[in-house]
PADORO-606935 format. One record per residue (C-alpha): residue number from 1; residue in one letter; z, x, y. Coordinates in pm, 1 decimal, decimal comma. Example, Ala and Ser with C-alpha at 12.3 -4.5 7.8 and 13.67 -1.06 7.14 Angstrom:
<atoms>
nr | rest | w | u | v
1 | a | 780,0 | 1230,0 | -450,0
2 | s | 714,0 | 1367,0 | -106,0
</atoms>
This chain:
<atoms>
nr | rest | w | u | v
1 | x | 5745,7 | 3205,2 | -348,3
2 | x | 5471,8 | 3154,6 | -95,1
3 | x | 5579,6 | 3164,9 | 319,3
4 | x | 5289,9 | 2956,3 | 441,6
5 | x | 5270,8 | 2954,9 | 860,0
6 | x | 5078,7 | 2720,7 | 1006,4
7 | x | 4928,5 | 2724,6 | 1388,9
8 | x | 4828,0 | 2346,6 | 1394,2
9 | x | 4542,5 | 2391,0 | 1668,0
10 | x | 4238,7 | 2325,8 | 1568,1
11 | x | 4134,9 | 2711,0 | 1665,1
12 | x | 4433,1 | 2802,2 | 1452,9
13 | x | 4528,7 | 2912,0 | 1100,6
14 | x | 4702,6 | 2878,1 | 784,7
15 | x | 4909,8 | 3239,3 | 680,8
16 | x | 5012,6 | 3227,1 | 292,1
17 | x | 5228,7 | 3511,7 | 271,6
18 | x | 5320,8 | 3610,4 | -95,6
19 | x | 5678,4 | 3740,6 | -85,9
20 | x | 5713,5 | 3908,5 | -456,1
21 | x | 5314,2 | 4067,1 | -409,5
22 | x | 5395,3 | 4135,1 | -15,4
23 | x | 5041,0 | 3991,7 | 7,9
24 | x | 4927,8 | 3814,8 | 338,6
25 | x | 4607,4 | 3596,2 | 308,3
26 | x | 4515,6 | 3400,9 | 657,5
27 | x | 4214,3 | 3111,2 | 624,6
28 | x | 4150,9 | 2947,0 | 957,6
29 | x | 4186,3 | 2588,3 | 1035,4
30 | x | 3940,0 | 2358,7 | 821,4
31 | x | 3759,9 | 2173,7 | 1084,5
32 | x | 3472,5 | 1927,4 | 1078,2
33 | x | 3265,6 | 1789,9 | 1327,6
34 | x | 3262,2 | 1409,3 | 1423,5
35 | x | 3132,2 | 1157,0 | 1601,1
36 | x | 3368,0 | 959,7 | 1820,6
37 | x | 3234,5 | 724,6 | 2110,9
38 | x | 2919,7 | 891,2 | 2136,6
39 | x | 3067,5 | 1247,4 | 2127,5
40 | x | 3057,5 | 1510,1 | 1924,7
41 | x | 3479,3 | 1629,1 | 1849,3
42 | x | 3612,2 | 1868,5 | 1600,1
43 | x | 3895,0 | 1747,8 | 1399,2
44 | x | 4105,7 | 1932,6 | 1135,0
45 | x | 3910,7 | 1825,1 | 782,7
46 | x | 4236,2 | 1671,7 | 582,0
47 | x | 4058,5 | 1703,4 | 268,4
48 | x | 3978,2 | 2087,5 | 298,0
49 | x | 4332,7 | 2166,7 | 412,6
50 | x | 4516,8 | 1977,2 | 124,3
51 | x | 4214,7 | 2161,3 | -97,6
52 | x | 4331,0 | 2501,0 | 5,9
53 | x | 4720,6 | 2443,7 | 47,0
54 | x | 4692,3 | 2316,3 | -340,8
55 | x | 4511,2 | 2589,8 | -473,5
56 | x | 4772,2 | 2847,9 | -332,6
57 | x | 5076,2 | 2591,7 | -459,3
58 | x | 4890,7 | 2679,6 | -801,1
59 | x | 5004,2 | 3008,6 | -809,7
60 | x | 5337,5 | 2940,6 | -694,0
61 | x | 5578,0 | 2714,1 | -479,4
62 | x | 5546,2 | 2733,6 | -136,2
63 | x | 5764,7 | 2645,1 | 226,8
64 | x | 5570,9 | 2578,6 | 510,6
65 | x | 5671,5 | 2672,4 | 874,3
66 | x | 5509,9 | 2456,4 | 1082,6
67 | x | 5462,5 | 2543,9 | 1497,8
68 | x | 5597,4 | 2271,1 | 1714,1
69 | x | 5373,3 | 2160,7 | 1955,1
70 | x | 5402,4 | 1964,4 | 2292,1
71 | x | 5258,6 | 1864,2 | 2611,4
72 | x | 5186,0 | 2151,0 | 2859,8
73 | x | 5173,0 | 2152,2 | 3173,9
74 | x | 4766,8 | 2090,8 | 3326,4
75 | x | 4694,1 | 1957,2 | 2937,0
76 | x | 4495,5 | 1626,4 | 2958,8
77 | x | 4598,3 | 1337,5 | 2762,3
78 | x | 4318,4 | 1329,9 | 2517,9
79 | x | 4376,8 | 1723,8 | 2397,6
80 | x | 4703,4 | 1671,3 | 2404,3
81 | x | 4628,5 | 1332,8 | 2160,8
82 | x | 4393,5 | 1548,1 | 1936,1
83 | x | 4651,0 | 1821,7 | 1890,4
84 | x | 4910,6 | 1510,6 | 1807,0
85 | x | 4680,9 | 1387,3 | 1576,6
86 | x | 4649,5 | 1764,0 | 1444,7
87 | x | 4967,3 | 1838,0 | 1366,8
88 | x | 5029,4 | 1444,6 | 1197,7
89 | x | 4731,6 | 1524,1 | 961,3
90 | x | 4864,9 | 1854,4 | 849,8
91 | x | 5259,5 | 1674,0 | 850,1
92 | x | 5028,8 | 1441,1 | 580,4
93 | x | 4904,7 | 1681,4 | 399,7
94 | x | 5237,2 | 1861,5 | 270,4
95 | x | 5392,4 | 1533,5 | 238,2
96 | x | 5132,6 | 1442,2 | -37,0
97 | x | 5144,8 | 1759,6 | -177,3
98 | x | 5577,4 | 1758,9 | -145,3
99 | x | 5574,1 | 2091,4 | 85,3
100 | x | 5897,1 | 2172,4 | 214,6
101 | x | 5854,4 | 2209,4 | 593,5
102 | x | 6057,2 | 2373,7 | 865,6
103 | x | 5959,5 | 2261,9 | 1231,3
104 | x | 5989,2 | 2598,2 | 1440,8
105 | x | 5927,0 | 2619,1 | 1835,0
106 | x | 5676,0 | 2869,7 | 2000,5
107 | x | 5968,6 | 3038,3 | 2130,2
108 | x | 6207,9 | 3085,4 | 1841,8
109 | x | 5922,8 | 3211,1 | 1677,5
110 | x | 5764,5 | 3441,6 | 1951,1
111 | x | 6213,2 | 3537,8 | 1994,1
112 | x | 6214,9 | 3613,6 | 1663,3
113 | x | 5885,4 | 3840,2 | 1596,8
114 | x | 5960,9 | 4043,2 | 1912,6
115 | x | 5630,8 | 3896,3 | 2029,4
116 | x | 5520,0 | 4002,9 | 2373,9
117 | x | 5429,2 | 3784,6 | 2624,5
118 | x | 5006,0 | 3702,7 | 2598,7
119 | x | 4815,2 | 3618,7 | 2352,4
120 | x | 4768,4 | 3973,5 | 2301,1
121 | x | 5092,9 | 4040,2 | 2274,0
122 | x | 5086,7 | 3822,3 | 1934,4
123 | x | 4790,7 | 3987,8 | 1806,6
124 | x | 4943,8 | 4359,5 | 1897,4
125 | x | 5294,1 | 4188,3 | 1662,8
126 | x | 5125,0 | 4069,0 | 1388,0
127 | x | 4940,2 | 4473,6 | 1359,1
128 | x | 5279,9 | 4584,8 | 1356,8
129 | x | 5448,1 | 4393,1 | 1082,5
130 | x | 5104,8 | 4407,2 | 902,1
131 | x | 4921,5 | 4711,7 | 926,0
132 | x | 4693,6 | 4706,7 | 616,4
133 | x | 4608,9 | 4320,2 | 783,7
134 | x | 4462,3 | 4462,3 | 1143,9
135 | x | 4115,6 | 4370,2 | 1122,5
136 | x | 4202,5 | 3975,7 | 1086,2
137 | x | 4334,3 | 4019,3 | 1414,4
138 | x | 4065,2 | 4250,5 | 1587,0
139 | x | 3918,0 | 3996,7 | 1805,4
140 | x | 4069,2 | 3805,0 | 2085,8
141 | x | 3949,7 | 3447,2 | 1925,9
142 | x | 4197,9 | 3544,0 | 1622,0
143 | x | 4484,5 | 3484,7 | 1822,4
144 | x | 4561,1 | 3154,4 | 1575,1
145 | x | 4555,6 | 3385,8 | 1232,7
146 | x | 4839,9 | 3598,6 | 1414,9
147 | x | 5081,8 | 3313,8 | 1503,7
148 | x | 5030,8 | 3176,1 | 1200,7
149 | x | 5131,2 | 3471,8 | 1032,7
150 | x | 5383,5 | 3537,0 | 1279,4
151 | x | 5504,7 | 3181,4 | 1184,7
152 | x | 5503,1 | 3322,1 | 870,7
153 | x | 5686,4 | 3580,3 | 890,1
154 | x | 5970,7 | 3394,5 | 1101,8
155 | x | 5999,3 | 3172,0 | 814,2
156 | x | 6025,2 | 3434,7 | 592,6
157 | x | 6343,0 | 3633,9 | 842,1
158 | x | 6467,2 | 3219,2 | 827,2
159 | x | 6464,6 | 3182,4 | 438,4
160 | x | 6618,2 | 3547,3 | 377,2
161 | x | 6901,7 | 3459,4 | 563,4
162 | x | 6962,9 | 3060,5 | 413,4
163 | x | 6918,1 | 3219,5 | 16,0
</atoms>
């Protein structure tokens, strides 16, 4: 069975963690650039994510753990539309492909992986419960690959425990 975590922003990640191997593999959000009233926008590519999501369901079946996302506080309505429209294409995606998905909140999450508070503090977790992983979260901009495999790995604590 494959854990797969998903961060649904579009500087975040997709975590497949391989529970027989004990193998963590992280590939970051598929974006692509487009053109939208004149502007240039990155947008999660749909086609690249089911791509990759169906090559791991190859080697085995997978549950997704998917971060819930909502409106923060000083967020404008337009990011807060993109990451809306984020989240529906990846809710898309595992439909097609007939993904189980659990919905989890930052903070039962976060609760869960004794995450710190900062973004940091997720990067410093995800070290911890993956040594032999560190250098995919060296750099402060990898801050999505460690929630997602901290999603991960709360799905993982959430599956043990519902056999």
């Amino acid at each position: 069975m494959i854990i797969l975590g998903i961060d649904p922003g579009l500087s975040g990640a997709l975590a497949f963690f391989h529970v027989e191997k004990g193998h963590l593999s992280i590939v970051d959000m598929p974006t692509v650039e487009v053109i939208r009233n004149n502007k240039k926008k990155n947008e999660i590519n749909a086609g690249a994510l089911a791509h990759i999501i169906k090559v791991a369901q190859a080697e085995d079946t997978i549950h997704a753990t998917l971060e819930r996302v909502g409106a923060m506080p000083g967020q404008g309505v337009t990011s807060m539309f993109s990451m809306g429209r984020s989240v529906g294409i990846i809710e898309g995606v595992l439909a097609t492909l007939e993904i189980p998905v659990t919905i989890t909140a930052p903070k039962s999450w976060q609760k869960m992986a004794n995450v710190r508070d900062g973004k940091d503090g997720s990067r410093l977790r995800a070290t911890e419960l993956f040594p032999a992983y560190a250098g995919l979260f060296a750099r402060k901009k990898d801050n999505g690959r460690s929630d997602a495999a901290l999603i991960a790995w709360a799905g993982l604590q959430v599956a043990k425990s519902n056999p």
